[in-house]
Predicted model as a PDB file, atoms N, CA, C, CB and O in Angstrom, pLDDT in the B-factor column:
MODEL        1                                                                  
ATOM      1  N   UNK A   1     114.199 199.261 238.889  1.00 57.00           N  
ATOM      2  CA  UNK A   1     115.378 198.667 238.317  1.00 57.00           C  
ATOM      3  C   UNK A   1     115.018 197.894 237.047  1.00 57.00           C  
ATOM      4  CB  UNK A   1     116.060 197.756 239.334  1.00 57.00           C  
ATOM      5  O   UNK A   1     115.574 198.111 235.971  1.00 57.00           O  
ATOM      6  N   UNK A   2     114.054 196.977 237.228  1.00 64.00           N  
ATOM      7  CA  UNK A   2     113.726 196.256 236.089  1.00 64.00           C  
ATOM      8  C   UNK A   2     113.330 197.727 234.880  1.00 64.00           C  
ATOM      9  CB  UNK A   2     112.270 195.019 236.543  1.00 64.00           C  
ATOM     10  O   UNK A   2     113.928 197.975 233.833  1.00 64.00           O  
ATOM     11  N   UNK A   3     112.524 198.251 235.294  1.00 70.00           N  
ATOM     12  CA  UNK A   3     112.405 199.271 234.069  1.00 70.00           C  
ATOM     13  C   UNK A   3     113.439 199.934 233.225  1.00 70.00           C  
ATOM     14  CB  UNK A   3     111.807 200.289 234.489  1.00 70.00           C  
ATOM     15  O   UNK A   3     113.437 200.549 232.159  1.00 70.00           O  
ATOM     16  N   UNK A   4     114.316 199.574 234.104  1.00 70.00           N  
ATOM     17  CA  UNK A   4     115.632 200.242 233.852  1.00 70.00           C  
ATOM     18  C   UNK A   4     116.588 199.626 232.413  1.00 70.00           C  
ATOM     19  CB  UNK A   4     116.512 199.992 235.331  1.00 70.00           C  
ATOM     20  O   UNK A   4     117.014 199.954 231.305  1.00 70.00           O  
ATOM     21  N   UNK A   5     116.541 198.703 233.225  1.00 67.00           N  
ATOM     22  CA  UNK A   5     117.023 197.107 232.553  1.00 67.00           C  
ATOM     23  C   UNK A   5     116.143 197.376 230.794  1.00 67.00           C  
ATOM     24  CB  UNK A   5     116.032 195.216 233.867  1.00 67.00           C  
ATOM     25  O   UNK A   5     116.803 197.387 229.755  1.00 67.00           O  
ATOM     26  N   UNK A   6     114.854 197.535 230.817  1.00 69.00           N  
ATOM     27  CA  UNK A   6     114.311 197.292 229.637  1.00 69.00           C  
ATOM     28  C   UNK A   6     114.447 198.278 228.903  1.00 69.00           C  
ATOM     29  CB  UNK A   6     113.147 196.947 229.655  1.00 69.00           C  
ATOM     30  O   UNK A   6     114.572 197.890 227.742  1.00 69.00           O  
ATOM     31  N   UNK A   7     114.505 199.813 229.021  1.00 78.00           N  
ATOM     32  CA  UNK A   7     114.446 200.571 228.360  1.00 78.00           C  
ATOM     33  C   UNK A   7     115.685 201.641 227.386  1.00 78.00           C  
ATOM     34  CB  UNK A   7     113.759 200.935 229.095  1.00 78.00           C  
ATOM     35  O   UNK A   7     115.610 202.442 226.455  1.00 78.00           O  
ATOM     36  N   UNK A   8     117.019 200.938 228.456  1.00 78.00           N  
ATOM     37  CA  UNK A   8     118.472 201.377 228.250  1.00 78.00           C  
ATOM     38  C   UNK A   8     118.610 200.385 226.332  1.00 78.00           C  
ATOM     39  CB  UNK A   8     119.833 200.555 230.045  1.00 78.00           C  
ATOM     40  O   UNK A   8     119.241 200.642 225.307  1.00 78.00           O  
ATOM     41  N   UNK A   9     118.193 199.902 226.507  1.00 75.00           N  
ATOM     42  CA  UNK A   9     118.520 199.390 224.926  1.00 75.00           C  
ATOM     43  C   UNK A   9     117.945 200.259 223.810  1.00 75.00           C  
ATOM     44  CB  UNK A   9     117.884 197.886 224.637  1.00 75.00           C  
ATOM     45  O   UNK A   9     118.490 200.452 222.723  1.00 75.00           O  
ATOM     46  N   UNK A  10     116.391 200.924 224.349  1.00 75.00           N  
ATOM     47  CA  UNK A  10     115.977 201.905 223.462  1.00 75.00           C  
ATOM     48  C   UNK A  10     116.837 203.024 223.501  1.00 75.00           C  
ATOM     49  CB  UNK A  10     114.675 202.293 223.699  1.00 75.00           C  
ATOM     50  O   UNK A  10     117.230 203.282 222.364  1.00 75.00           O  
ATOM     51  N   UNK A  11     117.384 203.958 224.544  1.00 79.00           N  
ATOM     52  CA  UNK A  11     117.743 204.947 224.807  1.00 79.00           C  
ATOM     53  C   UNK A  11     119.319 205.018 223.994  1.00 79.00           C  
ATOM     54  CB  UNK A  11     117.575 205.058 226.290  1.00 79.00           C  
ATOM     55  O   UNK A  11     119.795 205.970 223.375  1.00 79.00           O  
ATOM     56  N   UNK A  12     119.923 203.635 224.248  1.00 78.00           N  
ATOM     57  CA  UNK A  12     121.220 203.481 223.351  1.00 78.00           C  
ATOM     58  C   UNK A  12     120.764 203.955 222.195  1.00 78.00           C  
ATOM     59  CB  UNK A  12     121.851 202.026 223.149  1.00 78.00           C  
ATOM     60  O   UNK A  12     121.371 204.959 221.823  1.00 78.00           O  
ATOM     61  N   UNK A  13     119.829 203.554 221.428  1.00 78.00           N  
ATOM     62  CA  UNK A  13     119.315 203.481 220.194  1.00 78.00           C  
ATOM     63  C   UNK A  13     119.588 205.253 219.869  1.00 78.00           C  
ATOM     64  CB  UNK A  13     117.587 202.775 220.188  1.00 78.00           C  
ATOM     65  O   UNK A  13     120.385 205.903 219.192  1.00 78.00           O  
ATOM     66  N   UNK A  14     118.681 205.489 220.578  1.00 80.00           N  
ATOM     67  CA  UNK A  14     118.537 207.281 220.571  1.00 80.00           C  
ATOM     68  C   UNK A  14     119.601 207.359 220.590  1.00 80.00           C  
ATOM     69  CB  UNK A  14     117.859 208.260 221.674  1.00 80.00           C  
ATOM     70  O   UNK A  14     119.647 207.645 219.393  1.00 80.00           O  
ATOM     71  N   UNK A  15     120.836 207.373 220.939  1.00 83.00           N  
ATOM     72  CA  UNK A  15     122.196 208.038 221.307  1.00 83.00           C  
ATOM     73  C   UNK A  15     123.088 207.469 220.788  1.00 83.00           C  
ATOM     74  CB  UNK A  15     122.566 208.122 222.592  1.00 83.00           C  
ATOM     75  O   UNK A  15     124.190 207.356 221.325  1.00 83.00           O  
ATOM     76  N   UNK A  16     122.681 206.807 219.185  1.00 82.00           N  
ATOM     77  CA  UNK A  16     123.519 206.233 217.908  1.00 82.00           C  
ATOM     78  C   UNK A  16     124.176 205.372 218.706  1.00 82.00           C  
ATOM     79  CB  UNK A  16     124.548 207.251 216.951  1.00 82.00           C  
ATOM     80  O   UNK A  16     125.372 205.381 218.415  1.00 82.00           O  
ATOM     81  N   UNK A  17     123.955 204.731 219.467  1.00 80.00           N  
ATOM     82  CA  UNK A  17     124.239 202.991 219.807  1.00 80.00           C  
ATOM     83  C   UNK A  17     124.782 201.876 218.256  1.00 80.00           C  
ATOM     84  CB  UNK A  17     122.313 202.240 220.473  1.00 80.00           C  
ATOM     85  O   UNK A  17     125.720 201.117 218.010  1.00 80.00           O  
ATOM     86  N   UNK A  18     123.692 202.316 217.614  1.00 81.00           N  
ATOM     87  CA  UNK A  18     123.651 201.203 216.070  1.00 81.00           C  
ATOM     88  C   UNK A  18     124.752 202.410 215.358  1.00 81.00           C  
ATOM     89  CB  UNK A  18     121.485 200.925 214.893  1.00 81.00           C  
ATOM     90  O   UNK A  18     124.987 201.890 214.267  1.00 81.00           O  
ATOM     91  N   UNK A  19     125.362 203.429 215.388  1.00 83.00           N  
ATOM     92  CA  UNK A  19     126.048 203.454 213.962  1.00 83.00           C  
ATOM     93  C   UNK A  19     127.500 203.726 214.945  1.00 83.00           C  
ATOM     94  CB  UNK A  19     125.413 204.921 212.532  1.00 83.00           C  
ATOM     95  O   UNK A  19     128.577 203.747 214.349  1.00 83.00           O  
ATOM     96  N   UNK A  20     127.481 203.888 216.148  1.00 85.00           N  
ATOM     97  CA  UNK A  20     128.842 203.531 216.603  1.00 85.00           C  
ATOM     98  C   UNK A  20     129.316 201.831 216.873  1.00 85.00           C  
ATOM     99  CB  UNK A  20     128.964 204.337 217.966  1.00 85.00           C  
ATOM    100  O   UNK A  20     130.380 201.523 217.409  1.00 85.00           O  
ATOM    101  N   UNK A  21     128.775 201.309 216.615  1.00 81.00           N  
ATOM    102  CA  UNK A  21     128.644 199.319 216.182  1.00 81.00           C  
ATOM    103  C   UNK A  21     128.727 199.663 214.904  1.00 81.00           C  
ATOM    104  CB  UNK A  21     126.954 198.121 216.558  1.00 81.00           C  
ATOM    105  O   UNK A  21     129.389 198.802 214.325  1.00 81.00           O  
ATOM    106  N   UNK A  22     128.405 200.438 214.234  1.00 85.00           N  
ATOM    107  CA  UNK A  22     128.246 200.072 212.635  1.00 85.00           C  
ATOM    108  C   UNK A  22     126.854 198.644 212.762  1.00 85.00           C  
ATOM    109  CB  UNK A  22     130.266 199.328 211.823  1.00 85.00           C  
ATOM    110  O   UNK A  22     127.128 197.609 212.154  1.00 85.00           O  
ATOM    111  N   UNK A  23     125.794 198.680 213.357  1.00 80.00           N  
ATOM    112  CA  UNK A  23     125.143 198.166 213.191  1.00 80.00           C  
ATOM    113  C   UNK A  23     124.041 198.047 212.121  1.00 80.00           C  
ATOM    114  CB  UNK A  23     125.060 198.237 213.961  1.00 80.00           C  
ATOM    115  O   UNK A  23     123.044 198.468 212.706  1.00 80.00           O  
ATOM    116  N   UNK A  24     123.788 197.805 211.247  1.00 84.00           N  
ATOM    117  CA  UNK A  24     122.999 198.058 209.977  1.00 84.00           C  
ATOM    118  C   UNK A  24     122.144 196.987 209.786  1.00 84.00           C  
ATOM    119  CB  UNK A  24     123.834 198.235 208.740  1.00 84.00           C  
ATOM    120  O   UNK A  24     122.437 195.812 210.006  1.00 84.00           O  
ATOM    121  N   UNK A  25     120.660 197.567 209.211  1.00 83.00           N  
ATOM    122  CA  UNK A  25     119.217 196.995 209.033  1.00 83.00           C  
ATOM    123  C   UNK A  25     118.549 196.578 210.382  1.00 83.00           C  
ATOM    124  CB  UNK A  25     119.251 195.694 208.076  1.00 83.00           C  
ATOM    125  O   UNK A  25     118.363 197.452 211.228  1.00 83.00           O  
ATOM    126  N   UNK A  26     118.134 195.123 210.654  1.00 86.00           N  
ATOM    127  CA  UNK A  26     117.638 195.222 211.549  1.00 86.00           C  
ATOM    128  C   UNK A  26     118.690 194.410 212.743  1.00 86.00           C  
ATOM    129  CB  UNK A  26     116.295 194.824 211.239  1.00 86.00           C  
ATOM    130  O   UNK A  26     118.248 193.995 213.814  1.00 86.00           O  
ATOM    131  N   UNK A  27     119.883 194.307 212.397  1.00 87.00           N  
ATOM    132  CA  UNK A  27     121.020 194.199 213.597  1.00 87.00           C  
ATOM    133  C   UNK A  27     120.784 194.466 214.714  1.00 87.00           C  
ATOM    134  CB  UNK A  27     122.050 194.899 213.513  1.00 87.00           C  
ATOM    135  O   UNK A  27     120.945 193.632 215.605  1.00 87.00           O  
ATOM    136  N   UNK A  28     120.324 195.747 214.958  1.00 83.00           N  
ATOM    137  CA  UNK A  28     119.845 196.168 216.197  1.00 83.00           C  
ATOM    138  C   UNK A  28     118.468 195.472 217.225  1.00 83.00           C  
ATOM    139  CB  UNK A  28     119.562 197.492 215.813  1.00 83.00           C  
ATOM    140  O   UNK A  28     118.376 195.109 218.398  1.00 83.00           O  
ATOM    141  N   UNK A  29     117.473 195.542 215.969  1.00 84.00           N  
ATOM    142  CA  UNK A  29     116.405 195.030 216.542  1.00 84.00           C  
ATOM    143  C   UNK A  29     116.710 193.459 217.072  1.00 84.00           C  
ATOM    144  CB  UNK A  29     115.268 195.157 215.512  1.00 84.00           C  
ATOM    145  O   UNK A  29     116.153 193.027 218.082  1.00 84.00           O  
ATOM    146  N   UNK A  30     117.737 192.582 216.212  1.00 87.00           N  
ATOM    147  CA  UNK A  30     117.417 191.638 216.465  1.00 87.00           C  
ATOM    148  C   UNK A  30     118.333 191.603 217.954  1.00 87.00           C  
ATOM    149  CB  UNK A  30     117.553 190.709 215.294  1.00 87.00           C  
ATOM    150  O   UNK A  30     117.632 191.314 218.924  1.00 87.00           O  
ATOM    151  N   UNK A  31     119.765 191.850 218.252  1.00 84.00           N  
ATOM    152  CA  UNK A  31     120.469 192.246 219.748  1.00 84.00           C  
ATOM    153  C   UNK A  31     119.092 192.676 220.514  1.00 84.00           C  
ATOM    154  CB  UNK A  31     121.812 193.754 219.689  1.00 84.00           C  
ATOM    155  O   UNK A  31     118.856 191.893 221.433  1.00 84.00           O  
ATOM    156  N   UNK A  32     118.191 193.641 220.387  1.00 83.00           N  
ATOM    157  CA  UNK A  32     117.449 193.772 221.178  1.00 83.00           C  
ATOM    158  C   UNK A  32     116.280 192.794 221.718  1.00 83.00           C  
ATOM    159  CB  UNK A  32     117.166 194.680 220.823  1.00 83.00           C  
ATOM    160  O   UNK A  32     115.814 192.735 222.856  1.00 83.00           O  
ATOM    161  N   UNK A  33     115.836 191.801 220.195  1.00 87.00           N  
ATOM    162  CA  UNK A  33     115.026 190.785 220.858  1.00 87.00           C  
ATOM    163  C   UNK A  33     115.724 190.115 221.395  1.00 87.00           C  
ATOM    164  CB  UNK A  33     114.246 190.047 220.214  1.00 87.00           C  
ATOM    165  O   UNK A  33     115.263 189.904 222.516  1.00 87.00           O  
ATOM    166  N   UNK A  34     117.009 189.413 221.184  1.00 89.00           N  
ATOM    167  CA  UNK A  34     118.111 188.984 221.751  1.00 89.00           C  
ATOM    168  C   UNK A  34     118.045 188.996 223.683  1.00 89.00           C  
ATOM    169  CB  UNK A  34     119.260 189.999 221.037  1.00 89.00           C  
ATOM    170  O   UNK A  34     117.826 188.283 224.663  1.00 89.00           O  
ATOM    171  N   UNK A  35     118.345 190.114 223.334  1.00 83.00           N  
ATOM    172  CA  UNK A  35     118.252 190.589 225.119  1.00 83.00           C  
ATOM    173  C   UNK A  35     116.959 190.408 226.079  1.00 83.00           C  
ATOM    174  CB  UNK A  35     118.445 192.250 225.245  1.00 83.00           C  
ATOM    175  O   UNK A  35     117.097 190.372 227.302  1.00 83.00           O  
ATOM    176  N   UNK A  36     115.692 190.297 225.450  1.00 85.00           N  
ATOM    177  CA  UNK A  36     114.635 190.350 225.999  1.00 85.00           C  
ATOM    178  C   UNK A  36     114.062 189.009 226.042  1.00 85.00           C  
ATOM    179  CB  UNK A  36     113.913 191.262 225.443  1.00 85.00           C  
ATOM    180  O   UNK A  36     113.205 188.562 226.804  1.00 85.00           O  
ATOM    181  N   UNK A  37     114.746 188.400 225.003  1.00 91.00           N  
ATOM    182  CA  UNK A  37     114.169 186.526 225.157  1.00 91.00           C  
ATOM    183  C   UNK A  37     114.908 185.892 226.145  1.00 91.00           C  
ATOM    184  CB  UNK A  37     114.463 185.406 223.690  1.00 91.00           C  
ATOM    185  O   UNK A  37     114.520 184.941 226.823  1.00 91.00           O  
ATOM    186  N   UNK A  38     116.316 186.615 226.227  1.00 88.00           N  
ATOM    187  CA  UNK A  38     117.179 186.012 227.628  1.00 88.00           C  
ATOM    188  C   UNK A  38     116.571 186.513 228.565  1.00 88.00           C  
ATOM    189  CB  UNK A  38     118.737 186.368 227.879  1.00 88.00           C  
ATOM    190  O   UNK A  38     115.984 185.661 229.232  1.00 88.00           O  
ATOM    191  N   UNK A  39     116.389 188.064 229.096  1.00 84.00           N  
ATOM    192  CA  UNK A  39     115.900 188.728 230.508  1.00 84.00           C  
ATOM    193  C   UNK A  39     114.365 187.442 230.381  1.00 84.00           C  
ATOM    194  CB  UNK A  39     115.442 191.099 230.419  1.00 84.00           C  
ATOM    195  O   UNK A  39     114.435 186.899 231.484  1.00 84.00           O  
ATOM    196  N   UNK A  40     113.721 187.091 229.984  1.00 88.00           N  
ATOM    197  CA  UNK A  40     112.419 186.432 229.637  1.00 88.00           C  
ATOM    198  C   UNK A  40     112.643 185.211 230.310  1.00 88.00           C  
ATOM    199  CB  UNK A  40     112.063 186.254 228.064  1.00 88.00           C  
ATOM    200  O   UNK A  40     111.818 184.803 231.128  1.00 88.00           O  
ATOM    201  N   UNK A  41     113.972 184.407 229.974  1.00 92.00           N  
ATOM    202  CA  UNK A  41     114.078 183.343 230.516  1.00 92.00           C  
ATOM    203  C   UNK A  41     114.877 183.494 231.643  1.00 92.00           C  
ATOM    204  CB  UNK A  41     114.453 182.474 229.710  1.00 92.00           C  
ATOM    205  O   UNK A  41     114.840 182.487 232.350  1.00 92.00           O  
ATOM    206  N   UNK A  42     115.435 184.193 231.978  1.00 87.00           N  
ATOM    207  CA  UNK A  42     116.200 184.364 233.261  1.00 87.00           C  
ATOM    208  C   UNK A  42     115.358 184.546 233.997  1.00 87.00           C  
ATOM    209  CB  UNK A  42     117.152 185.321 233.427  1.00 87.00           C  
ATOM    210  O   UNK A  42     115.530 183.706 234.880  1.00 87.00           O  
ATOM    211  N   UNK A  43     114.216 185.328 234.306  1.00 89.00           N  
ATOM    212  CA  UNK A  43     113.229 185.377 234.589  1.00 89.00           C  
ATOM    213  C   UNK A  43     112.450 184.036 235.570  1.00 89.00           C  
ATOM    214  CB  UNK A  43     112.842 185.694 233.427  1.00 89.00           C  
ATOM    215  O   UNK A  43     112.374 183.990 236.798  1.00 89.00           O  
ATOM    216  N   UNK A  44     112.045 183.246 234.787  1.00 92.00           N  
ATOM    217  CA  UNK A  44     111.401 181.837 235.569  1.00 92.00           C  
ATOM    218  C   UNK A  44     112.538 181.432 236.523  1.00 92.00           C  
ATOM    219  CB  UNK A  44     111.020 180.379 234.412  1.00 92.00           C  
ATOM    220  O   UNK A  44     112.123 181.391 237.681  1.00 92.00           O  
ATOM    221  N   UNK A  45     114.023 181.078 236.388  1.00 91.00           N  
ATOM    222  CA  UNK A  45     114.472 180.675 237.481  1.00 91.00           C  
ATOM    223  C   UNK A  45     114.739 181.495 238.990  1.00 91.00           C  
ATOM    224  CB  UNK A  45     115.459 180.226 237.009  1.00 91.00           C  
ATOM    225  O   UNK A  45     114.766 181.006 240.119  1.00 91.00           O  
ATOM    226  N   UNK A  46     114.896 182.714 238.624  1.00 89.00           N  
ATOM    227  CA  UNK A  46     114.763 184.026 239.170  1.00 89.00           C  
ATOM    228  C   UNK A  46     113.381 183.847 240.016  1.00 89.00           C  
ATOM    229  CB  UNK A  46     114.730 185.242 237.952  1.00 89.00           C  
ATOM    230  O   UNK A  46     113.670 183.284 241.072  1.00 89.00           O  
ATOM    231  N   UNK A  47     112.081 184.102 239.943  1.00 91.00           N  
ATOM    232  CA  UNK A  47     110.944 183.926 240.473  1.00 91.00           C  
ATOM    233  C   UNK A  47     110.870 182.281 241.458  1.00 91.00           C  
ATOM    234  CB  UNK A  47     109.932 184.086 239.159  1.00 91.00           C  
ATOM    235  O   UNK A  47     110.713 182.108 242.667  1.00 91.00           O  
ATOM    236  N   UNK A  48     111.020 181.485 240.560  1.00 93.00           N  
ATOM    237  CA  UNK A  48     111.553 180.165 241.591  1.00 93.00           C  
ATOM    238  C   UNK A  48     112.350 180.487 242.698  1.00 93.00           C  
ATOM    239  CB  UNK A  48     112.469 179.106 240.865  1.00 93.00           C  
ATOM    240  O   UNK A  48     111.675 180.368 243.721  1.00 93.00           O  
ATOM    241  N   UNK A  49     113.332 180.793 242.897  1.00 91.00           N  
ATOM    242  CA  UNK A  49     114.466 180.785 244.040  1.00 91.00           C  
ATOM    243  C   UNK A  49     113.675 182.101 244.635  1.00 91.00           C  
ATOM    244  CB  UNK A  49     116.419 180.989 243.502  1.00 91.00           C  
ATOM    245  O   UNK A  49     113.716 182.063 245.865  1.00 91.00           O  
ATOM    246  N   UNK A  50     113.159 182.941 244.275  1.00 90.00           N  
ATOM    247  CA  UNK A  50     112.273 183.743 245.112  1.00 90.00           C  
ATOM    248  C   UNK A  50     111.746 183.270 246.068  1.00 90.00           C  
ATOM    249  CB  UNK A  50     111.376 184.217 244.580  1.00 90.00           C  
ATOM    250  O   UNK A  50     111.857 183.595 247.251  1.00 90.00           O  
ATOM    251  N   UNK A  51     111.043 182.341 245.517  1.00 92.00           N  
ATOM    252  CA  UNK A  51     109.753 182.034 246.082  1.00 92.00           C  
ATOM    253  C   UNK A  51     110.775 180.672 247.459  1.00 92.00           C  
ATOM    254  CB  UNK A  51     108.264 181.225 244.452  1.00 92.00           C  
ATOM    255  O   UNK A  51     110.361 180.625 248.617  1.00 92.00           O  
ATOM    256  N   UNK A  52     111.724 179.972 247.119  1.00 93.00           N  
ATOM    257  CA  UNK A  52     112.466 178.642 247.876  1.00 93.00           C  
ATOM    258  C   UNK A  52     113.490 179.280 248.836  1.00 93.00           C  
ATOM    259  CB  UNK A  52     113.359 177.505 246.718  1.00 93.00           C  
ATOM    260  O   UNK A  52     113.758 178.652 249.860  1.00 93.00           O  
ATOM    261  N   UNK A  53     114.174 180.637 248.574  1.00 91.00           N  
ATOM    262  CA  UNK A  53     115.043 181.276 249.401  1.00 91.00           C  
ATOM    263  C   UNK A  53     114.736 182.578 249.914  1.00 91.00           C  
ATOM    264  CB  UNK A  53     116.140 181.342 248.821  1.00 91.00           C  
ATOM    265  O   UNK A  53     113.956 183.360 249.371  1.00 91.00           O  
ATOM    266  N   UNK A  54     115.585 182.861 251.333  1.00 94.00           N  
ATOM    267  CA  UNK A  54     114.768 183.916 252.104  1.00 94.00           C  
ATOM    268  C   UNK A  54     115.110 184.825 250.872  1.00 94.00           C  
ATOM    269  CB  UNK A  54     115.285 184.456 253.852  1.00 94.00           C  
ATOM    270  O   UNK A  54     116.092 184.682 250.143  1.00 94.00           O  
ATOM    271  N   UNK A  55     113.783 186.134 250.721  1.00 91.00           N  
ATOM    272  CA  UNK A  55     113.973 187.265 250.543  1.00 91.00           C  
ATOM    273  C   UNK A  55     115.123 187.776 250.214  1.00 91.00           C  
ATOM    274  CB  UNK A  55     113.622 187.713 251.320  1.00 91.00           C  
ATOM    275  O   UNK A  55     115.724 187.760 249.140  1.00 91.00           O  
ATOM    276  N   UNK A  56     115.356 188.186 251.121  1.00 93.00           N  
ATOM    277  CA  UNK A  56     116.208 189.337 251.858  1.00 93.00           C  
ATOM    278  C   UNK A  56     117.601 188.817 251.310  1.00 93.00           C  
ATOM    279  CB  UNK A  56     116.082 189.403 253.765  1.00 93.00           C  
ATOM    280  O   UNK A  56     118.534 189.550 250.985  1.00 93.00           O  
ATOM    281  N   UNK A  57     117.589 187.278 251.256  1.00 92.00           N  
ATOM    282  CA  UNK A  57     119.852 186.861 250.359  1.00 92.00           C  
ATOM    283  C   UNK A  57     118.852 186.509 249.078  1.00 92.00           C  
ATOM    284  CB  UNK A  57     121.552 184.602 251.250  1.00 92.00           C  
ATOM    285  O   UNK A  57     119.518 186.957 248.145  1.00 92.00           O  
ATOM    286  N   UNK A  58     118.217 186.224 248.773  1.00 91.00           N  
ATOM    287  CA  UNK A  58     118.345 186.192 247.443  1.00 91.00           C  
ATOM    288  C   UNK A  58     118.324 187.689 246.415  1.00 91.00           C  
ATOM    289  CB  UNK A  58     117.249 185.271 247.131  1.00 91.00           C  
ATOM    290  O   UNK A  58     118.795 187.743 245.280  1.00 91.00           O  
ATOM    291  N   UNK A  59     117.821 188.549 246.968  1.00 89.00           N  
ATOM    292  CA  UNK A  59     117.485 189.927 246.581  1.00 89.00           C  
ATOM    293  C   UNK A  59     118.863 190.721 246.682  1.00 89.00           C  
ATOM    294  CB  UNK A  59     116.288 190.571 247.567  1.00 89.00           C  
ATOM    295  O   UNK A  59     119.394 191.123 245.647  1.00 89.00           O  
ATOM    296  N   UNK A  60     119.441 190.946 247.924  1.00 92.00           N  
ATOM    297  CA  UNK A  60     121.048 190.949 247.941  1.00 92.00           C  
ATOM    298  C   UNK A  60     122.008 190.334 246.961  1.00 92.00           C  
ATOM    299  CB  UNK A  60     121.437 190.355 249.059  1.00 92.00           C  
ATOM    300  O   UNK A  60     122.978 191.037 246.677  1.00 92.00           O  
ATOM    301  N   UNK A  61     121.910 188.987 246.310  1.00 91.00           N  
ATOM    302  CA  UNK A  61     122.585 188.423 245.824  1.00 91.00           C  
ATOM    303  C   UNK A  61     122.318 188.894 244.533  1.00 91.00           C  
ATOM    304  CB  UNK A  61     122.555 187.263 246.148  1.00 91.00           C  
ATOM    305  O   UNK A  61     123.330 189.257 243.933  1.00 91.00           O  
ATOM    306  N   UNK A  62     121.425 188.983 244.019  1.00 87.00           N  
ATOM    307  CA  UNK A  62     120.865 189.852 242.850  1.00 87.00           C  
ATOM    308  C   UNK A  62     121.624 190.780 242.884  1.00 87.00           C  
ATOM    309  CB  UNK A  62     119.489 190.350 242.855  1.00 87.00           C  
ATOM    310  O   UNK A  62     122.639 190.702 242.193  1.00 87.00           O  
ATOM    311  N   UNK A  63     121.377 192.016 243.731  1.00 90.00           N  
ATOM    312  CA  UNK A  63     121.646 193.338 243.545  1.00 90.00           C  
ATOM    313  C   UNK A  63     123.677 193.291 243.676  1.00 90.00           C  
ATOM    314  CB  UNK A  63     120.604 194.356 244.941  1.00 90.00           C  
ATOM    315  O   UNK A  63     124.261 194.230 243.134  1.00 90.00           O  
ATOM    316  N   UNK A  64     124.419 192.350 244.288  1.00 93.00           N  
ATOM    317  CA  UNK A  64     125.091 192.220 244.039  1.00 93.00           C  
ATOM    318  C   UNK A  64     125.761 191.959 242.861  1.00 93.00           C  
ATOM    319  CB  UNK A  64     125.058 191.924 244.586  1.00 93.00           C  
ATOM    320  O   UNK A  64     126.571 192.738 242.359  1.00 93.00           O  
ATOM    321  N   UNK A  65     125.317 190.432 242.212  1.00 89.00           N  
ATOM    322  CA  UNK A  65     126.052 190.211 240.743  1.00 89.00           C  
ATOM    323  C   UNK A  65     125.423 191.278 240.195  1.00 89.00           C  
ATOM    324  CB  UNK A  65     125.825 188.735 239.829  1.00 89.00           C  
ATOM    325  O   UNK A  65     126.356 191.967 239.783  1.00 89.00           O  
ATOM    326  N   UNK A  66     124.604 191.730 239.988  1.00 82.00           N  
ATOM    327  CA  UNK A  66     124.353 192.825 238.800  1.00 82.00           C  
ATOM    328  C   UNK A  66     125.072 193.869 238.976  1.00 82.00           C  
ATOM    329  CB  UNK A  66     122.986 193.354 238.643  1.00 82.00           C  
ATOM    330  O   UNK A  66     125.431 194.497 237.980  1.00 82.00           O  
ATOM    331  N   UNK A  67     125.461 194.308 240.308  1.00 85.00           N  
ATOM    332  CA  UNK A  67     126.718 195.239 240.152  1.00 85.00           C  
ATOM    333  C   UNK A  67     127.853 194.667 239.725  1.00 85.00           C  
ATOM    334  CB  UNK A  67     127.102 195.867 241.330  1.00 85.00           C  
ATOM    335  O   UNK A  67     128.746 195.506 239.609  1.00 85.00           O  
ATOM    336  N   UNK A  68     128.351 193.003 239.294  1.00 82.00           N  
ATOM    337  CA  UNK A  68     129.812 192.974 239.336  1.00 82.00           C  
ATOM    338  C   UNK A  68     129.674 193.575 237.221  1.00 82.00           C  
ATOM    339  CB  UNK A  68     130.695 190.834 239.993  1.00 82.00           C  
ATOM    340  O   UNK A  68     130.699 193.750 236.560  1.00 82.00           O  
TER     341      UNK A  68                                                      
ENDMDL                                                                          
END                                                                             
């Protein structure tokens, strides 16, 4: 899943993502560091509550909001 998460921003790319935005120069790149400095910090609180709540609801609860 996480791989998933990281690589759909390249693949947009491939599949004119930037000129159906009309995105121009490095617009794109920067939405993309964009996205990866947030997943980056979402990250540490994410691993915390890992580690303080069972498994099994915090992992559920994940896989939930990321479907809403």
């Amino acid at each position: 899943m996480q791989f998933i998460d990281k690589v759909l921003i390249n693949y947009a790319a491939v599949m004119n993502l930037p000129k159906d935005l009309a995105l121009k120069g490095n617009n794109f790149s920067n939405a993309a560091t964009a996205f990866f400095i947030a997943y980056l910090i979402a990250e540490v609180p994410n691993v915390y509550l890992l580690q303080k709540a069972p498994a099994a609801k915090w992992l559920g609860l994940n896989v939930t909001l990321w479907g809403v």
